[in-house]
N, C-alpha and C positions, 0 to 999 in steps of 0.2 A: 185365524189361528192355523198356522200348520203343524201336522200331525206327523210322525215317524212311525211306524210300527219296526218292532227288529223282535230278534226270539231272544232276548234277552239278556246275552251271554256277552262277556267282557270284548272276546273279539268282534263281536257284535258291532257295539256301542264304538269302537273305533272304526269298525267298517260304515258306520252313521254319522260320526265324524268329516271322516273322505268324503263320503254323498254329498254331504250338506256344504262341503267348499267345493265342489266339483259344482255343482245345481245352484250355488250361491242362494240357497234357501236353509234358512235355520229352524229346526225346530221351537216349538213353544210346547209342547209334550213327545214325550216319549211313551210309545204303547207295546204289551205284547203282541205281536200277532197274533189275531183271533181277534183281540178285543174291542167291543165298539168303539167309534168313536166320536167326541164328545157332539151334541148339536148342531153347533155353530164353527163345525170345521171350515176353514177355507180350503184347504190342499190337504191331501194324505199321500204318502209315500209308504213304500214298502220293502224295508233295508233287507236284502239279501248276502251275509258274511261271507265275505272274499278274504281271505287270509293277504295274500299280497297286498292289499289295499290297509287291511290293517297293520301291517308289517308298517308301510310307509308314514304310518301314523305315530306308531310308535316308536320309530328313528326319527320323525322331526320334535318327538316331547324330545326323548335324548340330547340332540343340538339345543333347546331351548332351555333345558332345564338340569338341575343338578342331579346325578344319581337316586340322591334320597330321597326327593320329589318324586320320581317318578315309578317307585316304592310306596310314596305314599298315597298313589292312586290306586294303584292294585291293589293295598290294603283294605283303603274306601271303601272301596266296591265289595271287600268281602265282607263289611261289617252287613248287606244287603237289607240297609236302611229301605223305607219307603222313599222313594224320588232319590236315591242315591246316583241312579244314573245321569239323572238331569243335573244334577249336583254337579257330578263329573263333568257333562258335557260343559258344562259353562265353565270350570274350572279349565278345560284341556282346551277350549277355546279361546280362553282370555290368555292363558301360556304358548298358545300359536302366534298370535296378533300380538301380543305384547315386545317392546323391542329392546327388553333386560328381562332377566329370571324374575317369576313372581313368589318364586319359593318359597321369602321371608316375607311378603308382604301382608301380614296379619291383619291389618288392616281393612282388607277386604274381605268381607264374611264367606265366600265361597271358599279361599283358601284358607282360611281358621275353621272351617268344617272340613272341609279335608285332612287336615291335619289332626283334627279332633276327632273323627272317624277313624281316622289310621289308629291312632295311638291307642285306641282301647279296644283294638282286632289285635295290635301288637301286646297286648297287656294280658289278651284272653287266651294267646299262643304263648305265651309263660303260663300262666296257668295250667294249660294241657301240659306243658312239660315236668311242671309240678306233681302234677295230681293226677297223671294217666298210673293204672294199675292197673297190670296183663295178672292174668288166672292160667295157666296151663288148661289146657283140655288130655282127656285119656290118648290123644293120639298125638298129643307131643306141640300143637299149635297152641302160639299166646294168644288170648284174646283179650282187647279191650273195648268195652263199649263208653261211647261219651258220649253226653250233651251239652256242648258251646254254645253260650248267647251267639257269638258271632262263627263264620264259618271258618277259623280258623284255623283248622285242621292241615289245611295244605301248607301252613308257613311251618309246620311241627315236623313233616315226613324226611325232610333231611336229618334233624336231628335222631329223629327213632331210626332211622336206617343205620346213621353211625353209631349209636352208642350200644343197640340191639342187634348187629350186624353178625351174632353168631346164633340166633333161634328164628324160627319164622313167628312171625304174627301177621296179630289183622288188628288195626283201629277201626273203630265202624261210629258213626258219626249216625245216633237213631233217632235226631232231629229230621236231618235231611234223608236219610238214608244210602249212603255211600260211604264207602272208608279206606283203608286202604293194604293194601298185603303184600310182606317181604316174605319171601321163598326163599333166603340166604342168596339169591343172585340177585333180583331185580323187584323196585317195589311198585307197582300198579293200584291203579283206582280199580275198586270193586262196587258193585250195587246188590243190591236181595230183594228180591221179590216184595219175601216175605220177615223180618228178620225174627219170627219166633224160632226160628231155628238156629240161627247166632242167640238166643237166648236158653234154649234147653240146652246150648252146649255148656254153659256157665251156671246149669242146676250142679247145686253141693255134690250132690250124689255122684256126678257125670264125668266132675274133674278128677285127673290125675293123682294116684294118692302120695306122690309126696308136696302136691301145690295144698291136699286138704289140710294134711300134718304142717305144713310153710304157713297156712294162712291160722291154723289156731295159735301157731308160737308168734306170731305175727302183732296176734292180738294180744294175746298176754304180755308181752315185751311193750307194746303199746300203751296197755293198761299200770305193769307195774311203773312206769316213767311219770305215770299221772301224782302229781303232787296236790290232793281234793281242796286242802286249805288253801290253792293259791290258782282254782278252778277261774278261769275270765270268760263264758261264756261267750260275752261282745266279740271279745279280742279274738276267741277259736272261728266263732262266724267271718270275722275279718280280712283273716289269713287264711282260711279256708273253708269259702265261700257253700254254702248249704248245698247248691247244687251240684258238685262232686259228690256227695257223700252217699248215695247210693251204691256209687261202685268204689268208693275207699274199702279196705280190705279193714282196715282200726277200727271203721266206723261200724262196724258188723258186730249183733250180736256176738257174746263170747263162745256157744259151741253153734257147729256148725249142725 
């Protein structure tokens, strides 16, 4: 059995890509670094991420493969399945070696998981488009906090930059803990320590008072639209899946 260790990271796993056609040895696990490994290793390597090297990796998926393939790999990777990497590797290697696109080839279950991975990171990045809701803080910043199954967040930052492109905010993603902030000129990845303090900024008390007076008419506007006789429970879960609703603004008691 040989072993890979890498730190885990997308350009990582192409920089382990390169190795393992350079060395003409293929991995059979992918580890993080640190982590044991398993008993009965035969070889262990240990990837060190070269950007260059991954560059070269990902212009030869390019020549091999269609645009939206290779979309649907970065996608993959963000749904941050268990063995998703390996997943990949064996996907990004059968689309080196292969001597036609595997793009459509459904057939083979590596690429029906790929594509099956992709498609519901791209389903949970509508979602966040849907159902993100910024609060004003007293000092003029939006905040949003979210929890995505998948780590979606980064396929959303273009769209919030353009459609939010005249207030600052912050998404902050309090799964993983990192999010992101437009300052009206440029949007950045952020991290927190701690995020109880992205959280007392979004106490009732804390925000801005015309977001408090915006959020109670918010609700009521909400509420009178509600038709109780023709209430679907199923169907509101459906379309707006339970875990939003902490930070929905509707979904909030009616005073503040």
């Amino acid at each position: 059995m040989h072993i890979f260790f890498y730190d885990k990271t997308f350009e990582g796993l192409l920089t382990a890509v390169f190795d393992a056609y350079s060395r003409r040895t293929f991995p059979d696990r992918l580890l993080r670094v640190g982590e044991p490994a398993p008993l009965f290793a035969d070889t262990t390597y240990t990837v060190v991420t070269d950007t260059p090297r991954a560059e070269r990796v990902r212009l030869g998926l390019m020549r091999k493969l269609p645009a939206e393939a290779t979309t649907l790999i970065l996608r993959a990777w963000l749904s941050e399945q268990p063995a998703v990497d390996e997943l990949l590797f064996r996907y990004i290697r059968k689309a080196l070696d292969a001597p036609e696109s595997i793009a459509t080839n459904f057939a083979d279950p590596d690429v029906l998981e790929v594509r099956n991975l992709a498609l519901k990171v791209s389903r949970e990045a509508h979602k966040l488009k849907q159902f993100v809701r910024f609060s004003k803080t007293a000092d003029g910043l939006y905040v949003a906090p979210i929890r995505p199954v998948y780590n979606a967040l980064p396929l959303t930052v273009p769209h919030f930059t353009d459609r939010f492109s005249d207030q600052p905010w912050v998404i902050y993603d309090l799964c993983r803990r990192y999010g992101y902030h437009y300052d009206l000129h440029t949007t950045r990845e952020v991290t927190l320590a701690d995020d109880a303090a992205l959280r007392s900024r979004l106490d009732p008390d804390l925000l801005a008072t015309d977001e408090q007076r915006f959020q109670v008419l918010w609700r009521a506007y909400f509420r009178s639209l509600t038709i109780r006789e023709r209430l679907n429970p199923r169907k509101q879960r459906q379309d707006m899946p339970v875990r939003f609703w902490p930070h929905l603004t509707e979904m909030q008691p009616e005073d503040l």
